[in-house]
N, C-alpha and C positions, 0 to 999 in steps of 0.2 A: 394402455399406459398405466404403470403403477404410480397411485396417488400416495404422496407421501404428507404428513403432517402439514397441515394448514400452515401458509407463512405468512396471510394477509394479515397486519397486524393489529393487536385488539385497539390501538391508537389509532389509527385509519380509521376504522368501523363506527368506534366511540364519537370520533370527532364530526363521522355524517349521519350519526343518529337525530340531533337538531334539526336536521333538512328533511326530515321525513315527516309523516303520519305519524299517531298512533296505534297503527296495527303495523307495526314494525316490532312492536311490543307484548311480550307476555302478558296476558289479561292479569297475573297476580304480581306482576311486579316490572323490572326494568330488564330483565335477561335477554340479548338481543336475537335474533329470528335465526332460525340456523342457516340459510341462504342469504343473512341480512349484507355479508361481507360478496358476495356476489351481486349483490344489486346495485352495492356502492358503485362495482367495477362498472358496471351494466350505464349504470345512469352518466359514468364520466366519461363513458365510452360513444355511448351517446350525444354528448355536450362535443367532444372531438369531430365526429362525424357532422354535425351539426353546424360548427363552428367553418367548417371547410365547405359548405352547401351552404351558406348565406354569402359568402365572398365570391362563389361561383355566379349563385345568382343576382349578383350586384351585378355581376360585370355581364351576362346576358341581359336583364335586364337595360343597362347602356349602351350593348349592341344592338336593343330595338329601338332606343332612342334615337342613335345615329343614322341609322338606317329608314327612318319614319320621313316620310315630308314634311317638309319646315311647318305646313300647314296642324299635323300631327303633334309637334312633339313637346306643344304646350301641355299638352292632355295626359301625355303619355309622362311626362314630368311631375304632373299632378298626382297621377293616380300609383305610377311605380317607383315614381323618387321623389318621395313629396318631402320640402324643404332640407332636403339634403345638402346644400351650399356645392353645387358640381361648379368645380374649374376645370380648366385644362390650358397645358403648357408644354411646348415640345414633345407634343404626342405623347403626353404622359396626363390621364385624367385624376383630380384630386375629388373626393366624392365624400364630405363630412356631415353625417347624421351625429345626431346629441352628442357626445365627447369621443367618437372615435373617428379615424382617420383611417378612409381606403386609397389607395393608389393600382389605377387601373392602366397597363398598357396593350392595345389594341396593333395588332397587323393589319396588314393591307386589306385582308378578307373581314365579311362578318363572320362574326362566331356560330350562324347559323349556317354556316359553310363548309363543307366535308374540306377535313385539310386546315383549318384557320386556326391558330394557335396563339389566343392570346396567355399574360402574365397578368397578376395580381395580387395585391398584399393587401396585408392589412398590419398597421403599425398602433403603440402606444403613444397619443400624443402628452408633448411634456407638460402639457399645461392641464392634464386631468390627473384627478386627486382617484378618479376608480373609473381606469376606466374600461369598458364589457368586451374586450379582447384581447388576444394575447398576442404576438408579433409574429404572423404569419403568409405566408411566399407558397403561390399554389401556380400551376401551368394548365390551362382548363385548351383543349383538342376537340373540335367538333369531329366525330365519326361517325353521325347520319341523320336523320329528318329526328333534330330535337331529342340527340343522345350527344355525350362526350364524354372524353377520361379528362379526369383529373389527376391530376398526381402533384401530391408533398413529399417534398424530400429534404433533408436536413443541410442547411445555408448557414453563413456563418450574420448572425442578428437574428434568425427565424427558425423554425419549426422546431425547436429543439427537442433533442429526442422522442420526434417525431415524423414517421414517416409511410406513408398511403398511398395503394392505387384504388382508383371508384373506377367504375364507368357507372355514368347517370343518364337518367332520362326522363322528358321532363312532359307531365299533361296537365290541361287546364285546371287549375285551384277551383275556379266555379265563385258568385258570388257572396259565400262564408266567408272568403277570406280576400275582399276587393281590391287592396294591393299586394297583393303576391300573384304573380304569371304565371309560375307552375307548383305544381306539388312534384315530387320526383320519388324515382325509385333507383335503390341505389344499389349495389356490386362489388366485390373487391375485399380488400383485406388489410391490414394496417399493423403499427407497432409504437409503441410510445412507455413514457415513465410518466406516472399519475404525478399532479402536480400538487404539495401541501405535504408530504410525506417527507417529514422534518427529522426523524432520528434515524443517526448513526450508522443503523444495521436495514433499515427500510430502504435498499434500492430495488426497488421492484419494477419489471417489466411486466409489460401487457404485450399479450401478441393478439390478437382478434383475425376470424377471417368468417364473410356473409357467406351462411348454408342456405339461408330463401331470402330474395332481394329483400332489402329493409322499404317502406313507404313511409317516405318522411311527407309533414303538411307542418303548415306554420303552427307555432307551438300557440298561437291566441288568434279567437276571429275580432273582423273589424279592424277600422285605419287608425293606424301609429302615425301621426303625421312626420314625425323626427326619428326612427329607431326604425333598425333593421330588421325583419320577419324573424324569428327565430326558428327553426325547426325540432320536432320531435317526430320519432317512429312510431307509427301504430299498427305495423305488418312487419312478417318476416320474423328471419332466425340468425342468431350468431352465436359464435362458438369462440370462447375465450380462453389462452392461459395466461395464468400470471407466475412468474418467477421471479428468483431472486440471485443479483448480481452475485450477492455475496456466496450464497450454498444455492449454488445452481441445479442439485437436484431435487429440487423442491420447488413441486407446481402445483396449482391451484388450477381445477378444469371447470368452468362455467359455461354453461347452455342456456340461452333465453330464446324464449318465443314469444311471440305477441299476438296475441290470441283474437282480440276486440279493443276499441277505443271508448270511449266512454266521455260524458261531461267533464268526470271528474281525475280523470287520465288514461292508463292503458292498462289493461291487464293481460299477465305475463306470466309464463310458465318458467319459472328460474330453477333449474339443477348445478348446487354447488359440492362440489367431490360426493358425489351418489347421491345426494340430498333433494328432495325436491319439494318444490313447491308454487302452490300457485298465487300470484298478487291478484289482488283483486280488489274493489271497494267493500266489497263483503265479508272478508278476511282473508286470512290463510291456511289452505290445507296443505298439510306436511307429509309427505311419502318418503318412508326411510328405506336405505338402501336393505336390500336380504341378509 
C-alpha cells in the first residue's frame, strides 16, 4: 500500500504527550518521537479492547456466581465482586463498583456453556461527575471449554462509532492478581473514531485487526475492593490503519509488537509509515525506513 503524508494530527499527538514518559522526548529538547503518533493510536486502541474485556469479564465472572452453591457464593462475592452493590430485577442484574453502572442480562444457560448467550452494558450514571466508562452494549457467546466471541456493534445510546469481533479465552490469573478469574487472550479485529479529536477536519478512523493473539492481565496486582480490573496487553501483535473521513486517501499504517512485560509496563516494537522503533524503559532505538 502507498503511504501517503501523515494525517494524524500534530493536535492529537500534542495533546497525549502529558500522559506519557519522558522518553517520548528528544534528550535536547521537546521534538516528539517519530512513532510517538502511533503509540498514541496503540495505547487508545488498547484502552478499547480493554474497555470490552472488563464487561465481559464482569459478566463471567456472575456466571460463576450464580452457578456456585449458596454455600460458595459468599466467597466467591468476596473475592470476584468485592462491594460491588449486585441487584437484580427481572432477570436483569445491576452490578455498581465506585461510580460506574453495569447492567448484565443472562439466558437460561451459563456462560460456560457452548451455545449460552448472554448481553451486557455498561452505562454512564447521572450522578457521576467522571465517570471510568463510556456507554457500552457487548453480546459475549460461549464457543468452548473457557473461550467466547464477543461482539460490539454500533446501538443507538452505545458503542458509537465503534464496532468488534474478539474471540477470547480465558486461563487462570494465578495469585498476583487475587481478584481477577482469568487472564485472556484475545483475536479478532475492530473499528472505531478516537475519541478527544476536537477539530473540524480531524475525523479520523482507526481500523485495527490482531496478527498474534494479544495477552491481556490486569493492568495492577492486588485487591481493588470497589473498581473493576483493568486490562493491559503484554503479548502479541496488531496492525493498524488510520484514516481520514474527510481525504480518504490518506493512511496511516501502524504495527506493534509486544515484546516483554516489565514492572514498569510493556515493551513494544512500534512501525509507524516505515519508521520504527522500539519502546522500552531503556529508551528508544529508531530504525529509518531505506
Amino acid at each position: 500500500m502507498n503511504i501517503k503524508k501523515p494525517i494524524l494530527s500534530a493536535a492529537l499527538i500534542l495533546a497525549a504527550i502529558s500522559t506519557f514518559t519522558s522518553c517520548i522526548i528528544e534528550e535536547s529538547g521537546y521534538r516528539p518521537k517519530p512513532t510517538l503518533a502511533g503509540v498514541v493510536i496503540y495505547n487508545n486502541t488498547n484502552s478499547n479492547i480493554s474497555s470490552v474485556l472488563e464487561i465481559a469479564d464482569l459478566a463471567i465472572k456472575l456466571d460463576l456466581y450464580l452457578t456456585s452453591p449458596e454455600s460458595e457464593k459468599a466467597g466467591i462475592s468476596a473475592k470476584y465482586l468485592p462491594n460491588y452493590g449486585m441487584t437484580q430485577s427481572s432477570g436483569l442484574w445491576t452490578i455498581r463498583p465506585a461510580n460506574n453502572v453495569y447492567v448484565i442480562k443472562p439466558d437460561s444457560k451459563s456462560l460456560h456453556t457452548v451455545g449460552a448467550k448472554w448481553e451486557a452494558r455498561a452505562e454512564n450514571p447521572a450522578y457521576a461527575y467522571e465517570s471510568q466508562i463510556t456507554p457500552l452494549f457487548v453480546v459475549i457467546e460461549c464457543t468452548g471449554e473457557k473461550a467466547w466471541k464477543v461482539t460490539v456493534s454500533e446501538k443507538p445510546g452505545y458503542n458509537d462509532n465503534f464496532a468488534a469481533d474478539y474471540t477470547i479465552t480465558g486461563s487462570t490469573s494465578g495469585a498476583l492478581y487475587p481478584n481477577s478469574l482469568y487472564e485472556y487472550t484475545v483475536s479478532g479485529s475492530g473499528n472505531y473514531m478516537p475519541y478527544g479529536v476536537d477539530f473540524i477536519r480531524d475525523f479520523l478512523s482507526v481500523q485495527y485487526s490482531i496478527k498474534t493473539p494479544l495477552k491481556f492481565v490486569p493492568r495492577f496486582t492486588g485487591n481493588y475492593s470497589n473498581i473493576i480490573p483493568q486490562y493491559i496487553a503484554v503479548k502479541g501483535k496488531i496492525e493498524l490503519f488510520v484514516s481520514d473521513d474527510v481525504l480518504s486517501s490518506r493512511i496511516d499504517h501502524i504495527v506493534v509488537e509486544l515484546i516483554s512485560q516489565t514492572s514498569y509496563g510493556v515493551n513494544k516494537i512500534v512501525t509507524f509509515n516505515g519508521v520504527t522503533e522500539t519502546w522500552s524503559d531503556n529508551g528508544i532505538t529508531t530504525t529509518w525506513p531505506d
